[in-house]
C-alpha positions as CSV (number, residue, x, y, z in Angstrom):
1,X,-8.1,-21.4,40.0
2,X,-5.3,-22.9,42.4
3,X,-1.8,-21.8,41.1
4,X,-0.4,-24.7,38.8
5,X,-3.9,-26.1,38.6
6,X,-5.4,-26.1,34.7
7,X,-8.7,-25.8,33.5
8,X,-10.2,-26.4,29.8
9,X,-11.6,-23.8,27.8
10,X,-14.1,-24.1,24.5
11,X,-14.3,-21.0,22.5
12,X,-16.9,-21.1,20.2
13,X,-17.0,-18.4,17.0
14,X,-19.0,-17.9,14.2
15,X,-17.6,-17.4,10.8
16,X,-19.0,-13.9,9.4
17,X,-16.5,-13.8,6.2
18,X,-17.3,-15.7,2.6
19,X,-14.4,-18.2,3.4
20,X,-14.6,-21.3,4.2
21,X,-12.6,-22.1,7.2
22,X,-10.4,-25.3,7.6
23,X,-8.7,-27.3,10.0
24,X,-5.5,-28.4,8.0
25,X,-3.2,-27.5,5.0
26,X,-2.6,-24.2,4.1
27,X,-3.9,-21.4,5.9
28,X,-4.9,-23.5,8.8
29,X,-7.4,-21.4,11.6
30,X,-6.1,-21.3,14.6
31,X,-7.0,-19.2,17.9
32,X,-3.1,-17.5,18.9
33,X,-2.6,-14.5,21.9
34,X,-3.6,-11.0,20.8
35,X,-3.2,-7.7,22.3
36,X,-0.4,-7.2,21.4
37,X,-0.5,-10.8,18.4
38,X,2.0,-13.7,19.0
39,X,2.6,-13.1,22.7
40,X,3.9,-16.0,25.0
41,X,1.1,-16.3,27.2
42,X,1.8,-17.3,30.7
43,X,-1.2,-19.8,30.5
44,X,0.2,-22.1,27.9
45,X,0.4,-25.8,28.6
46,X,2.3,-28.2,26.8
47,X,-1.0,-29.2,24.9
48,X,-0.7,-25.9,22.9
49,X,0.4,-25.8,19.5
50,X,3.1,-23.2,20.5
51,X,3.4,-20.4,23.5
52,X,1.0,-18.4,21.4
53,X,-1.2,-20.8,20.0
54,X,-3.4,-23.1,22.3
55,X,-5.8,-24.4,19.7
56,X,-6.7,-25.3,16.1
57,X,-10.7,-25.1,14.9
58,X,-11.7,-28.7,16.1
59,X,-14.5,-28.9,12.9
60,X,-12.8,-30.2,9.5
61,X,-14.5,-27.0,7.7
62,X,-16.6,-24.4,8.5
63,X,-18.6,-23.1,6.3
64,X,-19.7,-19.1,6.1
65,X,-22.3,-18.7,8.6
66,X,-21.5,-21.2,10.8
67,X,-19.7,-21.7,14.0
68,X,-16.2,-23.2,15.1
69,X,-14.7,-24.4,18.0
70,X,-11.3,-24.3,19.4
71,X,-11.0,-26.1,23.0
72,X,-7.8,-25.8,25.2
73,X,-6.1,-26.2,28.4
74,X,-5.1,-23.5,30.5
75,X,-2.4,-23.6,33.8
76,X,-2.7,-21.2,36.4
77,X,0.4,-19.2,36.7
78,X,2.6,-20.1,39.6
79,X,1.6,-16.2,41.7
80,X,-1.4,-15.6,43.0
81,X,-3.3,-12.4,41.1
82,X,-6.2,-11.3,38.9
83,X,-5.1,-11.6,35.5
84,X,-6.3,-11.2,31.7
85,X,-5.8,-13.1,28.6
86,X,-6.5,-12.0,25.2
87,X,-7.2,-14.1,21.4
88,X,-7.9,-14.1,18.2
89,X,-8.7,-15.8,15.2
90,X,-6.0,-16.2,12.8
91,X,-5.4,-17.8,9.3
92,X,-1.8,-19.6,9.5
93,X,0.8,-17.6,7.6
94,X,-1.8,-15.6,6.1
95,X,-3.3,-13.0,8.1
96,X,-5.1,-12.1,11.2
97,X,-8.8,-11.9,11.5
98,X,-10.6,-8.8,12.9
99,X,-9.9,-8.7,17.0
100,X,-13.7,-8.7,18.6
101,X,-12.0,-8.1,21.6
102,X,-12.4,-12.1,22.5
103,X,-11.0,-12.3,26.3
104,X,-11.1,-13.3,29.9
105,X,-10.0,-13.0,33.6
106,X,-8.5,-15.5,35.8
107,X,-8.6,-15.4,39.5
108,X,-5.3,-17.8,40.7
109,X,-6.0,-17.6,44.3
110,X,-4.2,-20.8,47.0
């Protein structure tokens, strides 16, 4: 990616607990930074829920067994570099859900 350019991102994950998930009210899922959890990440847009947030689960509910899907913007940091973001699934004011390790690198070259 150019610097300052942005790019959007669909992260698709499956639901392997006996909850269902939801899009609103309480307990809300959303996709926020991980490694370490809350961090401001220096992708954010002004699309994102907060600096550590990008995305809510698009789906009303989703059921166990099934998938959900949380799409986002990213921007490019202003430097040019190889870096790494990090997620994870988390119920809103409740708890985080287990880390699979859900990441990826960006290349921001001119």
């Amino acid at each position: 990616m150019a610097p300052g350019s942005t790019q959007t991102l669909t992260i698709v994950a499956k639901n392997t607990g006996d909850v269902t998930w939801t899009n609103s009210g309480d307990g809300i899922i959303r996709l926020g930074t991980s490694n370490p959890h809350d961090r401001i990440s220096p992708f954010a847009t002004g699309s994102w829920i907060a600096p550590s947030r990008p995305a809510n689960l698009t789906e009303a509910t989703v059921p166990p067994g099934s998938n959900g899907t949380f799409t986002f913007s990213i921007k490019a940091p202003a430097a040019t570099g190889i870096y790494r973001e990090y997620f994870s699934l988390l119920s809103e004011g409740r708890t985080w859900m287990n880390d699979p390790g859900l990441n990826f690198y960006l290349v921001s070259t001119p």
